[in-house]
C-alpha positions in Angstrom: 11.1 0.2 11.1 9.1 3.5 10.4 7.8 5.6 12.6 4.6 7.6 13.0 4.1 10.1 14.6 0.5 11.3 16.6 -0.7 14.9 17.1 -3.2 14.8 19.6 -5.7 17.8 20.1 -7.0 17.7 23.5 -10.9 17.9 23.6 -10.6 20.9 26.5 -14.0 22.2 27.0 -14.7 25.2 25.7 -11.6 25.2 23.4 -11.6 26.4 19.6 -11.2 24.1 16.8 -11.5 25.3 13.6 -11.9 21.9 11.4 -12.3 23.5 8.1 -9.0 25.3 8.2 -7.1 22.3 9.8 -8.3 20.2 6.7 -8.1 22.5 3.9 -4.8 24.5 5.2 -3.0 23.3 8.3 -3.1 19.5 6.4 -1.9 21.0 3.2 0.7 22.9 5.0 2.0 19.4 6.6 2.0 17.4 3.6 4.1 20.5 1.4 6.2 21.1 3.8 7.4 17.1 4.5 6.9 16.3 0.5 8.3 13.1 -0.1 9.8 12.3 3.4 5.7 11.4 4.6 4.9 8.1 3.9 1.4 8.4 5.0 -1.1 11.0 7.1 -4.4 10.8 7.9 -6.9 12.8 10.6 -9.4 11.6 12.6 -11.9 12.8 14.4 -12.9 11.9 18.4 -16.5 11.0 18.5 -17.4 8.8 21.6 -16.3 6.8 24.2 -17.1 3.6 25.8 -19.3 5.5 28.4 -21.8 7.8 27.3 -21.0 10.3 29.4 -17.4 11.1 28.6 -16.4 13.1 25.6 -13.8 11.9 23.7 -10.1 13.0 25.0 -9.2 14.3 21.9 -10.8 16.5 19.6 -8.7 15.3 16.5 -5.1 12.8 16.2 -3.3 13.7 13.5 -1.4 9.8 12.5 2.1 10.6 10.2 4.4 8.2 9.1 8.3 8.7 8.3 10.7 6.2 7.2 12.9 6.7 10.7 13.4 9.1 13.6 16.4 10.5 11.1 14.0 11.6 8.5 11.6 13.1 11.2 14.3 15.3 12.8 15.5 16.6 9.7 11.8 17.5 8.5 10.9 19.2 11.8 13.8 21.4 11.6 13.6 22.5 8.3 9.4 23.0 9.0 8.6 22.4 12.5 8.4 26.4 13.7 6.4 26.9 10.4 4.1 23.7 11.3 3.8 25.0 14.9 3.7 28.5 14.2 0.4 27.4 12.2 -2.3 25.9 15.2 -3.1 29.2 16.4 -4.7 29.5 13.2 -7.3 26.5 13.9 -7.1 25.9 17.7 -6.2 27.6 21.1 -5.2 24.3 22.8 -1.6 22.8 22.8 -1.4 19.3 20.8 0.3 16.1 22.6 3.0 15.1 20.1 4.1 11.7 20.7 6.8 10.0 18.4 6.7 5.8 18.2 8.1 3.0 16.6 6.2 0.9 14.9 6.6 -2.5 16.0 4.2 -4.6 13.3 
């Protein structure tokens, strides 16, 4: 089974999120840095919820897939302090990483 893996960007009020340089650099910096090993990786954006009058949780998820949890810790430590070392540069909140196992 693969796995993917979700970095969530809370949707803190008043945060910073700099959306240009998380899709023209911080993205680019992912993909180089996991080459090969990432199967797929996409973004999206938190619009609405169900209720009008809550914001969205998140301001952005970042969805990556890996061929196992193997391939995921070798990337990260290669390129996880360079990945992490990187938000700064677009946001001043701390992401929710979550790591799952795809089941179907």
């Amino acid at each position: 089974m693969t796995i993917t893996v979700t970095v969530s960007y809370p949707n803190t009020p008043g945060s910073k999120f700099d959306m240009d340089y998380y899709l023209a650099t911080h993205l680019e910096l992912v993909g180089k840095c996991w080459g090969d090993k990432l199967i797929s990786a996409r973004a999206i954006k938190g619009i609405a919820t169900p209720n009008p009058d809550t914001p969205p949780p998140y301001q952005v998820v970042a969805i990556l897939e890996v061929e196992s949890v193997e391939v995921l810790k070798d990337v990260l430590e290669a390129h996880g302090a360079a990945i992490m070392g990187d938000i700064p540069n677009f946001t001043d909140v701390e992401p929710v990483i979550q790591i799952s196992e795809n089941l179907g």
